[in-house]
C-alpha positions in Angstrom: 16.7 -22.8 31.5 15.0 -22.5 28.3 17.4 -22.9 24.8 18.2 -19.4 23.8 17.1 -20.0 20.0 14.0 -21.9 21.2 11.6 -18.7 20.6 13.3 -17.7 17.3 12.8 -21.3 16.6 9.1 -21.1 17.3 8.6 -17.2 16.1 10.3 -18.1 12.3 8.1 -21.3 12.2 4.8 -19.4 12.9 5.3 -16.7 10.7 6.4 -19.3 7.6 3.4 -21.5 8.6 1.1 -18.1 8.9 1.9 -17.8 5.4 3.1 -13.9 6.6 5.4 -11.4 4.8 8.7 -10.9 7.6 12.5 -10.4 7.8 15.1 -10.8 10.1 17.1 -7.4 9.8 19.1 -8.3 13.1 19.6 -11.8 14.8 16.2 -12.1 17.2 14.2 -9.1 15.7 11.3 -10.0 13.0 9.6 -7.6 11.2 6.2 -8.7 10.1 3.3 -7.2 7.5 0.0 -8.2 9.0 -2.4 -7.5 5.9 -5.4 -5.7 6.8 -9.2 -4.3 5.7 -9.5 -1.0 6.6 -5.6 -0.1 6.9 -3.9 -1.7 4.3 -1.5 -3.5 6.0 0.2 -3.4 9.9 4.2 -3.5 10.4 4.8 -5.2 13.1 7.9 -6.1 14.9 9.0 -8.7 17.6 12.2 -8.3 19.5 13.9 -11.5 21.2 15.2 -10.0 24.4 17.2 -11.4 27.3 13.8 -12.3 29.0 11.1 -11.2 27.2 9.5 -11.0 23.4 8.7 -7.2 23.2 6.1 -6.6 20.4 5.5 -3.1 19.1 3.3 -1.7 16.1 2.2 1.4 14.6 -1.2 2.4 14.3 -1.9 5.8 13.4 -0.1 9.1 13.7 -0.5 11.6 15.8 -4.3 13.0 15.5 -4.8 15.8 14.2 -7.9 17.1 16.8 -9.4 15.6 19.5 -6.5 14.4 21.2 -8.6 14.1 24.6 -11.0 11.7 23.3 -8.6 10.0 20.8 -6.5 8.9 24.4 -9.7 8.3 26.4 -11.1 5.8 24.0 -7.6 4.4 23.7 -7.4 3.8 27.6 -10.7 2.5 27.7 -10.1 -0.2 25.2 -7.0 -1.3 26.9 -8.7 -2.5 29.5 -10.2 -5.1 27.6 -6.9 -6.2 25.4 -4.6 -9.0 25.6 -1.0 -8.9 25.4 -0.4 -5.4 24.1 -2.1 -2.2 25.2 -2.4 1.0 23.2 0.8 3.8 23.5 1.7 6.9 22.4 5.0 8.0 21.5 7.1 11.5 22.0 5.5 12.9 18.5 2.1 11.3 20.0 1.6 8.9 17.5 -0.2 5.8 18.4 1.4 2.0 18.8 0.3 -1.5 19.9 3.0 -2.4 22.4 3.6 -5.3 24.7 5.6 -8.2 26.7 5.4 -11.8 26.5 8.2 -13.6 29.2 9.9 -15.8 26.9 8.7 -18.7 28.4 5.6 -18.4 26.9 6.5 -17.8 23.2 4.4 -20.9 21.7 3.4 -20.8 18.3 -0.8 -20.6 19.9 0.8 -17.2 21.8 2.4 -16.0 18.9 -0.5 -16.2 16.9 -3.0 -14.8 19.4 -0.7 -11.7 19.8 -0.8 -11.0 16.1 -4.3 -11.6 16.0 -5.0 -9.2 18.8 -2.5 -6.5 17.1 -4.2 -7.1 13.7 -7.4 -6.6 15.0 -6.7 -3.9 17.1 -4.5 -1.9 14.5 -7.1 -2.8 11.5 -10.6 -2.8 13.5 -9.9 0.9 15.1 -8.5 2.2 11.9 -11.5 3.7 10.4 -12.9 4.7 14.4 -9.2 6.6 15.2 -9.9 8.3 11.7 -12.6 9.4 12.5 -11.7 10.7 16.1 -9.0 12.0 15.3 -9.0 13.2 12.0 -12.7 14.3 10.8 -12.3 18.0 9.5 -9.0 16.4 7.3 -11.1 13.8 5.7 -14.0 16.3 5.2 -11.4 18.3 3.5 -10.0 15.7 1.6 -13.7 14.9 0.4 -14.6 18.5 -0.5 -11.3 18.6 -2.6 -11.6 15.5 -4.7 -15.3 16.7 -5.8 -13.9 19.6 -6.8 -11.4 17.9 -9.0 -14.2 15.2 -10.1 -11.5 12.5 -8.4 -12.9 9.4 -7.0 -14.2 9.4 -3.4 -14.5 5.1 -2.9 -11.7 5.0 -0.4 -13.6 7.5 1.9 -16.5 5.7 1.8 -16.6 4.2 4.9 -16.5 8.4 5.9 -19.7 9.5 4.4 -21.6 10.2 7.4 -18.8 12.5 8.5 -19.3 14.1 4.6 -23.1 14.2 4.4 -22.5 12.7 0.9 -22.0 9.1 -1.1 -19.0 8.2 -1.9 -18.2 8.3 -5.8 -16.0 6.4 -8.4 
């Protein structure tokens, strides 16, 4: 039987050699800031359990429209994902959540979990935006012309605006 402080071991020692931002608000959970691209930055959060590490992170909330294709394309790219899969909460907002059996919590697994939640969380960012909520960016857009705000953070959203985006 494995030492029951072997993956805390492991898990504190890959997050200080990752160079990552995390706490320890209760013996055996970790909270970490993955930094991101397109979303600023992913919480995410490890729980030592009795057998397993459960991960869990947030992705989005709840979309606003297209809730059908928002979960198809979720499913779909579940398929192809390692370690965590794509949820959905009560309030239907979206999570990366999955299970690792303790016996496999090596700093290589730990690492190729957070890569695979940071890519996931980050890379769909801008695709679950705009899934999910087009008509509120389009909004958002109309809005800050009409104030003569900057439009540079929608940039990547100017084929849902018809327009370039403006400092």
């Amino acid at each position: 039987m494995a030492e029951p402080n072997a993956p805390r071991a492991v898990i504190e020692r890959t997050l200080a050699d990752a160079g990552l931002e995390w706490e320890s608000p209760a013996d055996g959970t970790y909270v970490v800031t993955l930094p991101g691209t397109r979303k600023l930055s992913t919480t995410c959060s490890l729980v030592v359990g009795r057998h397993s590490l459960s991960v869990n992170a947030f992705v989005v909330r709840r979309p606003d429209e297209n809730h059908a294709g928002v979960h198809r394309w979720l499913l779909e790219r579940n398929t192809r994902l390692y370690g965590v899969s794509y949820a959905i909460d009560k309030l239907g907002d979206i999570y990366l959540v999955g299970r690792l059996p303790l016996a496999a919590v090596t700093p290589e697994e730990i690492d190729r979990l957070l890569g695979v939640v940071l890519e996931q969380a980050d890379g769909s960012f801008n695709t679950l935006l705009e899934m999910g909520f087009a008509e509120a960016i389009r909004k958002e857009y109309a809005w800050r012309i009409s104030r003569g705000e900057s439009t540079r953070n929608l940039a990547a959203f100017t084929h849902l605006t018809g327009e370039s985006a403006q400092d």
